[in-house]
C-alpha positions in Angstrom: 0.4 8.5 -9.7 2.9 6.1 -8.2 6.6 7.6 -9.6 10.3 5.6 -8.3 13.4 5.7 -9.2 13.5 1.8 -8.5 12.2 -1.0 -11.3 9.7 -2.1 -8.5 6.9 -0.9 -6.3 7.1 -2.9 -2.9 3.8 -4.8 -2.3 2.3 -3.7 -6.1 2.8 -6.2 -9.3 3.7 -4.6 -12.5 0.7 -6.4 -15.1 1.7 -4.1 -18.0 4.8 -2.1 -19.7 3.5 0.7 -21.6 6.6 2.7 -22.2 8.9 5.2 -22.1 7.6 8.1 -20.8 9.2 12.1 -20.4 9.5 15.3 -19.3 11.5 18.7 -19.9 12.0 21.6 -18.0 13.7 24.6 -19.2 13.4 28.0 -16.9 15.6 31.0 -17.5 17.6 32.3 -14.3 17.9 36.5 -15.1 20.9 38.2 -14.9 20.5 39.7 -11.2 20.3 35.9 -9.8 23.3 35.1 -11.6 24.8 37.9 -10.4 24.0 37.1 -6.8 24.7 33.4 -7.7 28.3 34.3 -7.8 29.2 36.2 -5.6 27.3 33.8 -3.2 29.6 31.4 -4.6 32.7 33.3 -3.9 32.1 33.6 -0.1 30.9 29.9 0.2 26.9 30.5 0.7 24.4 28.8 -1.6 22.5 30.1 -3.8 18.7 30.6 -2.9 18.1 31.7 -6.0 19.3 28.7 -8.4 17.7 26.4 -5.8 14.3 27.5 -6.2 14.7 27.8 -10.0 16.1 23.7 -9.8 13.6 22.5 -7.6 10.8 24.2 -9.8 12.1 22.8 -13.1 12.5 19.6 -11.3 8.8 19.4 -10.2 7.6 21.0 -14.0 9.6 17.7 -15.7 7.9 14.9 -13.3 4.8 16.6 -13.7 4.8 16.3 -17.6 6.1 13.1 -17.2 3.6 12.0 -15.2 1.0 13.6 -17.5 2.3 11.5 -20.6 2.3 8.0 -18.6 -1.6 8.8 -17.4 -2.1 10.1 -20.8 -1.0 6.6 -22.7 -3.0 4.5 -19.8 -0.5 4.1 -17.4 -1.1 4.5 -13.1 2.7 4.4 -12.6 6.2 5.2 -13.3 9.7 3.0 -12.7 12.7 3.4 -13.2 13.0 7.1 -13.1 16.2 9.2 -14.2 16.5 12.9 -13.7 19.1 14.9 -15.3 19.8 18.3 -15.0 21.7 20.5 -17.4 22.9 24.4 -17.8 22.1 25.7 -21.5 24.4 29.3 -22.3 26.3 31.4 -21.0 26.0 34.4 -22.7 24.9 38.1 -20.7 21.3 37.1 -20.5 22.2 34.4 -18.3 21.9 30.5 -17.8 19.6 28.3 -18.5 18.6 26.0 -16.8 17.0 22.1 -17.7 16.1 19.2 -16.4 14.4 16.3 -17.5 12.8 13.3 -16.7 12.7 9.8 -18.1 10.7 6.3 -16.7 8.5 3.5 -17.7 5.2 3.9 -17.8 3.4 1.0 -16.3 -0.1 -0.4 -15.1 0.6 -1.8 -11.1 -2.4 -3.4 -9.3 
């Protein structure tokens, strides 16, 4: 599956739109990486932990996304958008979410 954040594939012609096409990610972070998150934060090192967690939801949302488009008939997917997004904030920790958005289309 062909998946860019651009309207166009080089040297590949679009012959049909199929549609919007999606895909969520929600993983919970526990409360020992937040913990670890912050104080990371306080001395100015990153945090391994939330990393992981972002690249992992990140690859779960293009993958379901990529599901749908093949799903509905499609080989590819344009104009991709990721957002991500931290849900709570209560003692059980963050969440976090990220999801993806395109077009579905056939390319030849």
């Amino acid at each position: 599956m062909l998946v860019t954040t651009t309207h166009t594939i080089p040297d590949r012609k679009v012959v049909k739109t199929i549609g919007l096409v999606t895909g969520e990610a929600i993983l919970g972070a526990n409360i020992f990486k937040d913990i670890f998150a912050g104080i990371r934060d306080i001395v100015g090192g990153r945090s391994g932990a939330y990393e992981r967690e972002l690249v992992q939801a990140k690859e779960i949302a293009l993958e379901e996304m990529e599901a749908e488009a093949e799903r509905i008939g499609g080989n590819a997917v344009v104009a991709v958008d990721l957002d991500y997004e931290t849900l709570g904030s209560g003692q059980g920790g963050h969440m976090l979410m990220v999801s993806a958005s395109g077009t579905a289309v056939v390319v030849e």
